[in-house]
N, C-alpha and C positions, 0 to 999 in steps of 0.2 A: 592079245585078244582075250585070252584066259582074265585075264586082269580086268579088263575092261566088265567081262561078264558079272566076275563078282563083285566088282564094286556096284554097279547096276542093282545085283542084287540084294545089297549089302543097304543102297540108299532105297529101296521099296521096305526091305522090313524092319528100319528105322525110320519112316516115313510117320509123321503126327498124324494121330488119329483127327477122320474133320469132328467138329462139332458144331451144327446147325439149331439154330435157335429160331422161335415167329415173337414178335412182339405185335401183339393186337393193342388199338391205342381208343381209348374214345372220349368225349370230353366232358363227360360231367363230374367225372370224380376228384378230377386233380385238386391241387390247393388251392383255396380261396375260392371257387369257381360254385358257385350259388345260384345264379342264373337271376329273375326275378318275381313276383307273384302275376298270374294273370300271362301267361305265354309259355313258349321251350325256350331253352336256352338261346338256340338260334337269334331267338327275338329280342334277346336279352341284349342290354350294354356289355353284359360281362363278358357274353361270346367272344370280342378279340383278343381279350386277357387270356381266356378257356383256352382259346386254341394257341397261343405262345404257352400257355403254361403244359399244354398237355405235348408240345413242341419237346418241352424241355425235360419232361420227365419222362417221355420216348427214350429220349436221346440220353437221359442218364442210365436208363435199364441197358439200351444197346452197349455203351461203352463199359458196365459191370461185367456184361458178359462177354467183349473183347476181352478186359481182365481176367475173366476165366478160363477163356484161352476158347477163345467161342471163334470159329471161320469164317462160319456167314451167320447174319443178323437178318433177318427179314422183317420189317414193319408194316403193320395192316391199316389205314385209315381208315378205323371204323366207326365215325359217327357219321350219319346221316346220308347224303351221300358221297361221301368217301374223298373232298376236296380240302382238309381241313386243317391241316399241318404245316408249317413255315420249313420245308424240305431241305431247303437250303442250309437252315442251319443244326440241321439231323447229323453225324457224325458221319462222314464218307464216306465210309466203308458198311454202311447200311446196303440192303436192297430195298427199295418200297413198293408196296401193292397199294396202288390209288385208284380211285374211280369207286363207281358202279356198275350193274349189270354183267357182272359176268355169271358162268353157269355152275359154278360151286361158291357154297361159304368158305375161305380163307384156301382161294386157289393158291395152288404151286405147294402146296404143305402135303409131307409124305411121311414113313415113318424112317425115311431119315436126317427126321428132326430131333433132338434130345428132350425137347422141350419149348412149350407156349407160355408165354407170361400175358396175363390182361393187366392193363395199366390204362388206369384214370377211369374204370370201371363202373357199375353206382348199382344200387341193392334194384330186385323186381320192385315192381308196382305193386300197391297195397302192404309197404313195410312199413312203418306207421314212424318218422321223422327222419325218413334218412331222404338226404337232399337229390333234387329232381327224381324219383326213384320212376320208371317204367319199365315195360319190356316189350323194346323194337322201336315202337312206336308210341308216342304218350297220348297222343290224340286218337287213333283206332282201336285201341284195345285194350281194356281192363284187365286178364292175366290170360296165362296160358298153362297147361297141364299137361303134362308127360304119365301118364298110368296113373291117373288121379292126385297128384304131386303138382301145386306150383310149383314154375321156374322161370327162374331169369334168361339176361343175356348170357350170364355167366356160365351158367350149365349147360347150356343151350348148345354156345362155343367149344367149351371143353368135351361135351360130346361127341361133336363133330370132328375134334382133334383126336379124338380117343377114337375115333371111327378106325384114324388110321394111326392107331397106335403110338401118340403124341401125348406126354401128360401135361396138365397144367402143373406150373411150380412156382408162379408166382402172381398176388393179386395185389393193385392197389387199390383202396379207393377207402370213401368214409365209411367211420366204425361199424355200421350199418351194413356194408357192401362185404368191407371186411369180415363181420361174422357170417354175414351168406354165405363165402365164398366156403370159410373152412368148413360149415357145416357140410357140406358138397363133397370138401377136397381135403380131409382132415392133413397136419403135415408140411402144408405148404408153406413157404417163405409169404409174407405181406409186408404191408405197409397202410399205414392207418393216416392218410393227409389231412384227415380234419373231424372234429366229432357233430354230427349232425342232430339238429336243434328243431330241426324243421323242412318240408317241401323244400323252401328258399333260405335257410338260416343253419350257421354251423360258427364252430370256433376253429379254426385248419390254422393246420403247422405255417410257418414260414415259406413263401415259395422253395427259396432258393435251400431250407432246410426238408423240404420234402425230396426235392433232387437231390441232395446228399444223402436221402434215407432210400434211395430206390436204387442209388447207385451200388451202395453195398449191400442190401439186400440181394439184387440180382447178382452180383458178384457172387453171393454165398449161395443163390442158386443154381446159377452155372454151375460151381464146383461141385456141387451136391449131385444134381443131374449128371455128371461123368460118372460117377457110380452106379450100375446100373441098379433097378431096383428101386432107387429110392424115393422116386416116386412112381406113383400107378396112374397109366391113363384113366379116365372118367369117361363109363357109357352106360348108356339109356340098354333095356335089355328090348330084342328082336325079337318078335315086331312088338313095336308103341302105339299107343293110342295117344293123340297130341288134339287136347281140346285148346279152342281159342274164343274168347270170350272180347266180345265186340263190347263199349262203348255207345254207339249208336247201331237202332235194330237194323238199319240198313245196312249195314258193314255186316253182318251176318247172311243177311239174304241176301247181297249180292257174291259172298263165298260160296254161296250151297248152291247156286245158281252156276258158277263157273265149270260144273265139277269136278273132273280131277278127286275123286273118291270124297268130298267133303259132303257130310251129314246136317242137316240142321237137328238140334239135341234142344233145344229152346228159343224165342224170340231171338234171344242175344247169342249164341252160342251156338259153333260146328266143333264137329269132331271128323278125324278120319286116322283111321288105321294104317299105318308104312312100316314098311322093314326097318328103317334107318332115319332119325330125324333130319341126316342132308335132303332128304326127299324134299324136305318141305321147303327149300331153297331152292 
């Protein structure tokens, strides 16, 4: 019986530590993936391409970081509303968060996750030739502001993961998105899928050569992340002020109208004051 206990105890304090990872996915950034002049991607040809390539370069971040000895993968579909990934041929041993509508940004993420990777990502709106560039939305909103600071999806995200003590540690997307990121997240593992020429125009790596550059990228961020330390979450400091700047003047009045603490600050533009930017989700 004696025997039995210590080996029991013997296989808990040699037990692998887990290592949980989120991969948040979206689709403008990936390789090749351009979209066209005059629409969103959505509307574009390129979209079935977009969404197998951003398929593939999920699925090469997941398997880097099985390589690194990663337990559980979680994958976000985050463009649009959240149907947009070929699942099927994501690596098995993924979990995936699909859909819309739920009551937090990147449910089910806690701090004990090691680490967020954004992958196929694309720079805020108003960055001047990086391709399809917006933030959320490309048709409602011109930019948004955290303490008088534009930011993207990218900050946005990584805040919210920093909320709960989550760093980002890896970005991909065009040169443009890629120097967003770092100036955000100095440190980070990237990948740069293509150099952006334009709204709609870019010269991008090789498909099947950008999923070999994400592969081992996340691979070396996995490994990195088990160190603790070596990367820092990213947060907005408590409380923010998060202005959002409409597009059309109507998309502002009818914000300031809902309320839920939101200000009208000009024709086009509300603000409101929250502890935490998950508020605004």
């Amino acid at each position: 019986m004696i025997t039995l206990v210590h080996a029991a105890l013997a296989a808990i304090l040699h037990e692998e530590p887990t290592m949980k990872f989120a991969v948040a996915v979206d689709c403008e950034g990936p390789a090749c993936v351009v979209g066209k002049p005059g629409g969103t991607l959505t509307d574009s040809p390129n979209f079935e391409f977009a969404k197998r390539q951003a398929t593939r370069e999920a699925d090469a971040a997941a398997r880097g970081l099985f390589a690194a000895g990663a337990t559980q993968v979680l994958v976000y579909d985050y463009h649009g509303d959240g149907v947009n990934l070929n699942y099927d041929l994501l690596d098995k041993r993924v979990d995936i968060a699909v859909g819309s509508g739920t009551a937090h940004r990147l449910p089910g993420l806690d701090d004990s996750f090691a680490g967020l990777l954004l992958v196929g990502y694309h720079a805020m709106d108003n960055t001047p030739d990086a391709v399809i560039c917006h933030t959320f939305n490309s048709v409602a909103f011109q930019w948004m502001k955290v303490n008088g600071q534009e930011v993207g999806e990218m900050a946005i995200d990584a805040a919210v993961a920093g909320e709960r003590g989550v760093p980002v540690i890896l970005v991909s997307s065009d040169d443009k998105g890629v120097a967003e990121a770092q100036r955000f997240f100095p440190g980070i593992e990237s990948v740069t899928t293509k150099t952006a020429y334009g709204y709609n125009s870019a010269i991008s790596m090789h498909p099947a050569r950008a999923v070999d550059a994400i592969f081992a990228a996340a691979q070396c961020a996995g490994h990195r992340a088990a160190q603790k330390g070596a990367f820092k979450p990213y947060m907005f400091p408590s409380p923010l002020t998060l202005e959002v700047h409409y597009k059309r003047i109507e998309g502002a009045e009818s914000a300031s109208r809902r309320g839920q603490g939101w200000e009208r600050v000009d024709a086009y533009t509300v603000r409101r004051t929250m502890r935490t930017i998950s508020e605004y989700f």
